[in-house]
N, C-alpha and C positions, 0 to 999 in steps of 0.2 A: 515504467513510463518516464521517456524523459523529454524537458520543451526544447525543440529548437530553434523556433522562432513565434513569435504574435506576429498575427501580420495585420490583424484590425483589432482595435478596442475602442468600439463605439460608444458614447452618450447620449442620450435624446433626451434633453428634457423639456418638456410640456406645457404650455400656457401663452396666454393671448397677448403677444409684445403691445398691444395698443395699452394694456394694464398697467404698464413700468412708465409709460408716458401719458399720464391722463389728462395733461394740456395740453398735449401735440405740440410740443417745442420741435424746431429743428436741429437735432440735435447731431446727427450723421456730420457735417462738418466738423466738427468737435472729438467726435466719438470714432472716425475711422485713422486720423495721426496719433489718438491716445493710444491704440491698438496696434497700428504698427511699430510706434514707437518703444512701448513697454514689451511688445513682443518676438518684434524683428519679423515679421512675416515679409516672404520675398515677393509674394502677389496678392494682392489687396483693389476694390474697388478705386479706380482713379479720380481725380477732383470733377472730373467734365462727363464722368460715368451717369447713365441713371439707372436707381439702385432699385432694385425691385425687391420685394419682402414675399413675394407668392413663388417666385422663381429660384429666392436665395439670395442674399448678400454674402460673397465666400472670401475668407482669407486662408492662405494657404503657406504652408512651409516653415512656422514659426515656431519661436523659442518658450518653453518656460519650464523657469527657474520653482522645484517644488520645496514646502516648508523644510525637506532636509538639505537642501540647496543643490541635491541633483537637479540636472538639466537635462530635458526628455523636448523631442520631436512630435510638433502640433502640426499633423497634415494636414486638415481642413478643420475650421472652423467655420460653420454656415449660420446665419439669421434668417430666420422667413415670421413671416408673420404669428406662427401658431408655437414659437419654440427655437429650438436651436442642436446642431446637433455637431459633436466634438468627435475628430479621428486623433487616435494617436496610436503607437503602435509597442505604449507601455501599456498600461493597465485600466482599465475601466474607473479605479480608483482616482488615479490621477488626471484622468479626462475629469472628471467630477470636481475633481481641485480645481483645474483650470478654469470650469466656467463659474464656477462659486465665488474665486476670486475674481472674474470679469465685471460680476454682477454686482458685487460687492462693493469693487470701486466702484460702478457706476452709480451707485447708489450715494455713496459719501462724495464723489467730484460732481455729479450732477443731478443730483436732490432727486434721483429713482427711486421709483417706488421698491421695498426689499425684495428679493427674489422669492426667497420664503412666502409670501401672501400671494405671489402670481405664478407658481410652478407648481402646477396640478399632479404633474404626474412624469415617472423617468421610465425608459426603456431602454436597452442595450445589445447590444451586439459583439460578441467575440469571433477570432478567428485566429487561429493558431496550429503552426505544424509542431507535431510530435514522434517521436519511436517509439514503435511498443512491439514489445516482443512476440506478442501472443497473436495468432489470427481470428481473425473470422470466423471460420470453419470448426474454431471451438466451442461456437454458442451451441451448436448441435452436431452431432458425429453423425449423421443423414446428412448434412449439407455438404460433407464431404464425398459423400456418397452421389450427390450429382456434381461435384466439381469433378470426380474422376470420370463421371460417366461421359462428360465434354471431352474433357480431356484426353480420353482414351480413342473418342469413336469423328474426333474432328479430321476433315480429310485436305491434306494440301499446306500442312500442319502441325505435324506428327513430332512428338516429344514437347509439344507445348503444355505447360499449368496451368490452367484456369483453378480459381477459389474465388470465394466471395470479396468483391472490392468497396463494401461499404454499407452502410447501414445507416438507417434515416428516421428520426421521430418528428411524425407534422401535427401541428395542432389543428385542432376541430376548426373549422373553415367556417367563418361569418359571411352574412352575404357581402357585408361592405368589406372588399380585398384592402385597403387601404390600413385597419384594422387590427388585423391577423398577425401575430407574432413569425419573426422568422424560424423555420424547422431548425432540429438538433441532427447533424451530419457528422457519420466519421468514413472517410475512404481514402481508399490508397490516393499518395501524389500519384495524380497523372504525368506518365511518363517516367518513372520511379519504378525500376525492378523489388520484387518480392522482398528479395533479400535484402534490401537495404532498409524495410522495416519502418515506411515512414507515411506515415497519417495526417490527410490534411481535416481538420473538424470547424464547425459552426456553429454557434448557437448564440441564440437569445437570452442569455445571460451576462452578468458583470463577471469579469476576468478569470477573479477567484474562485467563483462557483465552476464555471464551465472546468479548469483546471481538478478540481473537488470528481465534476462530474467523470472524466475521463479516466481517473483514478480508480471509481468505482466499477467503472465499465470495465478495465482491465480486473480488475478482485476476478468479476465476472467472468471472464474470461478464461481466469486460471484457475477455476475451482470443477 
């Protein structure tokens, strides 16, 4: 297995922004030039903007500097009312830095309440292309068994491969969709000949794990 690229490393973390403001300061004047400033974001809510918390307050394209003093790429950062949710297209870990430290300072520059007391709960998102050697069609030597039989009897067609382009674990479905974790995917890039052995995957986990999991999926594969 080897990474080629992240192409999302989502954070959501969870809790009632009214909780961080229990007096209802206005404090958005303040708090959107501390943010572009310390972050360099190139699109940010404007002074004559109104900012809505149910729709998003987004800033997008900025800078931040992590405790080893690499410098990683924040594609959005959004506020809404119930949480906050952090792109970047390093690692889950470091999306986590970033709003830790957001909240952080907000909390020593403008007397917020800690995040720690008002973050109920984190979910996450990865998304990263990989190569892997192995197919599909090795989880079971039958499945190969109707890739050829496509393969063989398609007409208008002829000498085309068909195998299996991907594989998907969903979770048990609540009625409230809202809810629901996003499924675990692994399938061929679209557009991505066989031979160039390249896998776009999903999941609902933080960076390291999903990486963990795909690792396994391959053992699997080659056993």
């Amino acid at each position: 297995m080897k990474l080629l690229s992240i192409h999302l490393a989502r954070s959501i973390w969870l809790g009632q922004l009214i909780d961080f403001n229990p007096k209802g300061r206005n404090l958005y004047p303040l708090l959107v030039p501390s943010l572009v400033n310390s972050y360099k974001f190139k699109k940010f809510p404007l002074p004559n903007e109104k900012l809505d918390e149910v729709k998003g307050i987004k800033f997008e394209q900025g800078e931040f500097k992590k405790k080893d003093n690499e410098i990683i790429l924040i594609l959005e950062f959004t506020i809404f009312q119930d949480g906050f949710i952090i792109d970047s297209r390093s690692s889950t870990k470091d999306s986590d830095e970033f709003i830790a430290e957001i909240l952080t300072r907000a909390h020593e520059e403008f007397n917020l309440t800690k995040y720690e007391e008002v973050i109920k709960r984190k979910n996450y998102l990865s998304q990263m292309l990989v190569s892997m050697d192995k197919s599909l069609v090795s989880l079971n030597p039958k499945i190969k068994e109707l890739s050829m039989y496509v393969s063989d009897n398609i007409v208008g067609f002829e000498n085309t491969l068909f195998e299996p382009a991907g594989i998907s674990f969903l979770p048990d479905q609540k009625p409230t969709p809202n809810i629901n974790p996003a499924p675990f995917t692994l399938e061929r890039q679209v557009g991505s000949p066989f031979s160039y052995k390249r896998y776009f995957s999903s999941a609902p986990l933080q960076t390291e794990k999903h990486w963990d999991l795909l690792n396994r999926f391959e053992e699997i594969l080659g056993t």
